[in-house]
N, C-alpha and C positions, 0 to 999 in steps of 0.2 A: 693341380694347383699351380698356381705362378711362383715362378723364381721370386725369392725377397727381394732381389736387384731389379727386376723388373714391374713387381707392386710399388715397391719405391721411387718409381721412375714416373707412374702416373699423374699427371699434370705439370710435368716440365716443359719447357717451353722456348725454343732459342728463335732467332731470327735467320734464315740460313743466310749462307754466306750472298749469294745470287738469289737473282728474282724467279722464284715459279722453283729453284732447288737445285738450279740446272750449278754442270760443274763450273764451267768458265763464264764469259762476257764478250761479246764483240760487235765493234763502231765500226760501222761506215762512216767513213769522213772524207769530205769534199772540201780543197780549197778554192780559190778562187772566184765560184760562182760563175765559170766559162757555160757557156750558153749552151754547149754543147753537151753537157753535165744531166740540164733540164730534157734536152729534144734527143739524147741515145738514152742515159745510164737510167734516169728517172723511170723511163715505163719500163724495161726491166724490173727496178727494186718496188713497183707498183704491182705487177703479172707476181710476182713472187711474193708482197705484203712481206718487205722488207722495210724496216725504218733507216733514217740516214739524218746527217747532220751536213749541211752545206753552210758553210764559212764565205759568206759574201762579203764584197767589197761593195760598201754604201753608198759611195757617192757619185758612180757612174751610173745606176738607175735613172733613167727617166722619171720626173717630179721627186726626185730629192731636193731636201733644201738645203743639207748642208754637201758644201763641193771643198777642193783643196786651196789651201791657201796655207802665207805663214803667216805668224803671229808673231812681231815685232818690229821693231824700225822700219824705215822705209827703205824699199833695198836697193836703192839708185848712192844711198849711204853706204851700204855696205861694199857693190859697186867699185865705188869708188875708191872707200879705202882699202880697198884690198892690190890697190895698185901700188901702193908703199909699204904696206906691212904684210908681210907672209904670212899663210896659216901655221894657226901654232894651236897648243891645249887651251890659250883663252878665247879664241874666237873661232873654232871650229867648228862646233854643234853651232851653231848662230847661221854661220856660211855654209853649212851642208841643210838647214831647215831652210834656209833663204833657198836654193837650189835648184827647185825646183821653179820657183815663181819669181825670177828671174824675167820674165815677158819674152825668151824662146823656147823657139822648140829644141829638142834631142837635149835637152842638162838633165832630165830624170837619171840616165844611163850615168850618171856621174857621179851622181850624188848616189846610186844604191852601189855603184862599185867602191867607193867613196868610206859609206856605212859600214858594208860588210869589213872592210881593212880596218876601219878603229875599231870594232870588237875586238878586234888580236890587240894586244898591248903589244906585241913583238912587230907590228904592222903599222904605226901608228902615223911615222915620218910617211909612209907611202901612202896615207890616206889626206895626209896634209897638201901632198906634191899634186895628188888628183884637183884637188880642192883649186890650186894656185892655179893649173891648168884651165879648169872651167872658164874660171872666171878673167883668165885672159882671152881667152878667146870669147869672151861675152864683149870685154870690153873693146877687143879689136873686130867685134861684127863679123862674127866668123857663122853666127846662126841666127837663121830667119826668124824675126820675130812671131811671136804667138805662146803658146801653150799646148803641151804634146802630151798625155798622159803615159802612164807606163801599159805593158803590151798586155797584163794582166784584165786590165779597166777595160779595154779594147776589145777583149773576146766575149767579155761579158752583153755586149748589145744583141739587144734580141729580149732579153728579159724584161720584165717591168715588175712592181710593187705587186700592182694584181694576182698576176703568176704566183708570187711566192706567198702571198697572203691562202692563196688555193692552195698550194702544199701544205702551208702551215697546218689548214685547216684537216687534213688528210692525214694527219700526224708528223710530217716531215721537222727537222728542225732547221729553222733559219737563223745562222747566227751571224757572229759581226766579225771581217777581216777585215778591219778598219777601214776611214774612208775613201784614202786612194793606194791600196798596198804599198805606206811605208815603210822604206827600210830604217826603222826607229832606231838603234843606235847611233845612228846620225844625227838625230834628232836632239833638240834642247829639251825640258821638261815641258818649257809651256807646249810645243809643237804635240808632244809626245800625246799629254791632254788632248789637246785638240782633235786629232785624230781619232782616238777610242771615245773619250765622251760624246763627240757630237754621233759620232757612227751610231752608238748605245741609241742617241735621244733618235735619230731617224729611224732607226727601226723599231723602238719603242714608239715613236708618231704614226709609222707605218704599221707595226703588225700587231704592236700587244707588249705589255711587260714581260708576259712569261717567254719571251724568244730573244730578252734582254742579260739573258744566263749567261750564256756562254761566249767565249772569243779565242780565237788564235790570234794571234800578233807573229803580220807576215815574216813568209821566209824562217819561221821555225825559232824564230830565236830566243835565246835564254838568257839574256843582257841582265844582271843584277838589278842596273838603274831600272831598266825600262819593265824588269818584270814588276819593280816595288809600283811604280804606278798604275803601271795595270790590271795589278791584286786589290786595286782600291776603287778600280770600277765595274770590275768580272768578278761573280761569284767564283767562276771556274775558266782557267786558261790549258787551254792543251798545250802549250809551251808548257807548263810548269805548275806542280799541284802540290804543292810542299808540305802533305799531311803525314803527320809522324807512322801511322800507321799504312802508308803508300809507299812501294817502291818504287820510281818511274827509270824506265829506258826508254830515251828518246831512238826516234828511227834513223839516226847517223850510228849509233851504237851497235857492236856485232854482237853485244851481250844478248844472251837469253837468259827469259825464266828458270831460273836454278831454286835452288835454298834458299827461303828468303825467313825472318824472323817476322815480317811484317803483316799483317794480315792480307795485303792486297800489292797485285804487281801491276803497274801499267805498261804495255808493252807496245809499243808504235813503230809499225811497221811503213813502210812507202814503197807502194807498188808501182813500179815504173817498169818502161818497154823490156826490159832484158830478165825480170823478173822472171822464172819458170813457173809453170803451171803446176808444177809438182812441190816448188815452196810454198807459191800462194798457201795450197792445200794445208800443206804441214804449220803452217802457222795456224791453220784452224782446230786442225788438231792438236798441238800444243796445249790449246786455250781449254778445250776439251776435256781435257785427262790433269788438267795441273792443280786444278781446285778454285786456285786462287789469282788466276792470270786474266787480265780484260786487255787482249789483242785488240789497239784501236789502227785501223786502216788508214792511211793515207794518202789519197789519191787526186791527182791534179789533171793532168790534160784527159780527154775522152775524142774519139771519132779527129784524129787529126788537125784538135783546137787546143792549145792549151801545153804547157811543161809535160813532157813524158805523158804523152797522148798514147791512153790505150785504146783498142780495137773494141767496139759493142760486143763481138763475139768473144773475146775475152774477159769480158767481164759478164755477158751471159751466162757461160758455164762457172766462172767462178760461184758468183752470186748464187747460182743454183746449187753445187756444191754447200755454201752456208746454208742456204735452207734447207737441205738434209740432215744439215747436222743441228737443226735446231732441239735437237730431244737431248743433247749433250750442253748448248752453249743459249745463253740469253742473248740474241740481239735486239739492241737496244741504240736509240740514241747517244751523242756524248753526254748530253744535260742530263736524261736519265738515268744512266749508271754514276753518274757523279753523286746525283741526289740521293739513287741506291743505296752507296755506299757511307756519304756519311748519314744520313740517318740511321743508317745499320749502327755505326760507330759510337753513333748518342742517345741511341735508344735503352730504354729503360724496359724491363717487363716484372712484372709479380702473379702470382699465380695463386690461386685458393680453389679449394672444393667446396661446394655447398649444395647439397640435397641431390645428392649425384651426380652435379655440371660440377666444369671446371671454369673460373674466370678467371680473366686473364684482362692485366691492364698494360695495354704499349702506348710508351711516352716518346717524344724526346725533345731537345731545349734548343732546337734549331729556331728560326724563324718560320712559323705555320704558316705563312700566304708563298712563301719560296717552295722550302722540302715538304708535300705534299704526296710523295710516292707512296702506295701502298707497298708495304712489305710481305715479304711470305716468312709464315713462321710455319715451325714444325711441334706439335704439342705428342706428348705421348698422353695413351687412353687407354681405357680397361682393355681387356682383349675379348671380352665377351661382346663389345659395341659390334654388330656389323657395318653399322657406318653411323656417322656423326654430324650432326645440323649445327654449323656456326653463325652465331647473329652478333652483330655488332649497330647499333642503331635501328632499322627501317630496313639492313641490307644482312639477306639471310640466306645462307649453300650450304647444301648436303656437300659432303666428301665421303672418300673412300677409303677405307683404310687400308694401311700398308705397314710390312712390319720390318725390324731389323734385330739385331742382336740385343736391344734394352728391350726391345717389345713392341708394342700396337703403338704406329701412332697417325697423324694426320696431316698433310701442308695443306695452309691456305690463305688468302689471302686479309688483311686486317689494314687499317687505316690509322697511322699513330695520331694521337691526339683526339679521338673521335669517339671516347667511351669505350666502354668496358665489352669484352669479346667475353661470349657466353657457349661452349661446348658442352652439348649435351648429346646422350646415344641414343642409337636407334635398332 
């Protein structure tokens, strides 16, 4: 006869924590969109049927429409007065988003050294003195005139829409790194807009809504201002996921997954040249054994193109390394573990017997044409079932059953919103 704890247990029903049951989570992430990204690292994660998330910069594609510019006065104005009044706190975002489009070349290098220094409030006078410098030597014709982008824009040729509409189409995810990797602290609000919304609308013109999810906002940053607007046009920023039930550690941080109260850790790692093969690993492992940790990668140069350019054969063995360990860890995109996890978070389930099945109803009060992810739940089941046929509309699996210290039970996969899940034994 069955333990009472475990008769009692029959038709319960949780969502696990990861998809398919697995312990951890882990992203590949790609910034920049360096060309090099697509012609090494891509057939690799292709031979392997790995997923990934590439963070492109929009507006160096070939047939984009929207390119860099700023958005305000005319800057022959600005120009000018900056020849009597110094940069100060009321006219410095104005003259560092001018900066760039200024009509020469080499001020990008100014205005992102420029940016980085006013993030520091302790920095501030020295991102002013950058500022005054530019623009005296704009004004004393010190640079050739034109239009120079930064070196990031620059690695990326070689790609076009096409390409990455083919990835998409292969599962990859294409997301948005704004349209010319701004260093947006420097930036004014309208600039800051400009930048993420038109990048969103060009890749939404190019590939599709659903690749309109996700963004990094370059160079990692976690700016207050800049993150409030950019939560208002990305569902999800890998900068910065402010969900009460998230802990995140960005990858400057030497914290690890410890204790956490939270349900969920985000862990971001950035793999550059001096990284060992033997860390690489252990962070996979980590991810592995902690339950509740989604190790996201981060990685920028490949084959000698790009920031901290790693070698194809170092990322050949890594990447195979993950795929061994996929019996431990879900890899997944960054959009799809986002999506994962909250629908996890706002999902609903109820359970009832009826005439021997168990049904089972999962909700949740997301927006349906966004979180769309199927989730894996775990139902417990008589112990006499040898295996169990679940139907949920038109879409119907056998499972196997497997047991643990409450009893029989089943993982599988279910569709929230999409009617009522029916288990019955076999």
């Amino acid at each position: 006869m069955l333990a009472k704890s475990q008769e009692s247990s029959i038709g319960q029903t949780k969502v696990t924590e990861w998809q398919y049951g697995k312990n951890g989570a882990v992203s590949i992430t790609y910034d920049d969109g360096s060309f090099h990204q697509f012609t090494f690292a891509l057939p690799i994660m292709e031979r392997l049927k790995l997923p990934a998330t590439f963070f492109v910069i929009t507006g160096g594609i070939p047939g984009s429409k929207y390119h860099g510019q700023f958005v305000g006065r005319p800057v022959k104005d600005i120009i000018s007065e900056s020849a009597t009044v110094p940069t100060n706190d009321q006219n410095f975002l104005e003259r560092c988003s001018a900066g760039g489009y200024l009509g020469y070349e080499r001020t990008i290098p100014y205005v992102t050294k420029a940016a980085g220094m006013y993030d520091n409030p302790k920095r501030k006078e020295q991102a002013f003195k950058v500022m005054d410098e530019l623009y005296k030597k704009v004004r004393n014709g010190d640079f050739a005139p034109g239009y120079q982008p930064c070196d990031e824009v620059l690695q990326e040729n070689g790609s076009t829409w096409d390409d990455f509409r083919r990835y998409g189409a292969e599962g990859y995810e294409i997301a948005s790194h704004s349209i010319t990797h701004a260093s947006m602290p420097g930036l004014d609000s309208v600039n800051i807009t400009y930048e993420l919304e038109k990048s969103k609308e060009e890749i939404r013109n190019q590939m599709g809504e659903r690749y309109t999810f996700s963004t990094e906002v370059p160079y990692g940053y976690e700016n207050e201002r800049v993150m409030k607007i950019a939560y208002k046009i990305y569902p999800a920023l890998r900068n910065r996921m402010p969900e009460p039930w998230l802990k995140e550690i960005d990858r400057a941080s030497r914290e690890t997954p410890g204790n956490s109260t939270k349900d969920y850790i985000q862990w971001q790692r950035g793999a550059v040249k001096k990284t060992p093969m033997s860390l690489l690993k252990a962070w996979v492992d980590t991810a592995a054994t902690k339950n509740n940790t989604w190790l996201v990668l981060v990685i920028h140069g490949v084959e000698d193109l790009g920031y901290e350019a790693l070698p194809a054969a170092t990322l050949d063995e890594y990447f195979q390394y993950i795929k061994n360990s996929e019996d431990k860890v879900w890899v997944a995109t960054f959009g799809d573990v986002t999506k994962y996890m909250r629908e996890r978070e706002a999902s609903h389930l109820d359970n009832s017997k009826k005439n021997g099945k168990i049904v089972i109803t999962l909700t949740h009060s997301l927006d349906k044409k966004m979180y769309d992810m199927p989730l894996t739940l775990k139902t417990y089941v008589p112990a006499k079932w040898k295996q169990a046929q679940v139907q949920q509309g038109q879409h119907s699996q056998q499972v196997e059953i497997a047991k643990d210290d409450k009893g029989a039970y089943i993982q599988y996969q279910a569709t929230p919103n999409e009617g009522a899940v029916t288990v019955s034994g076999m």
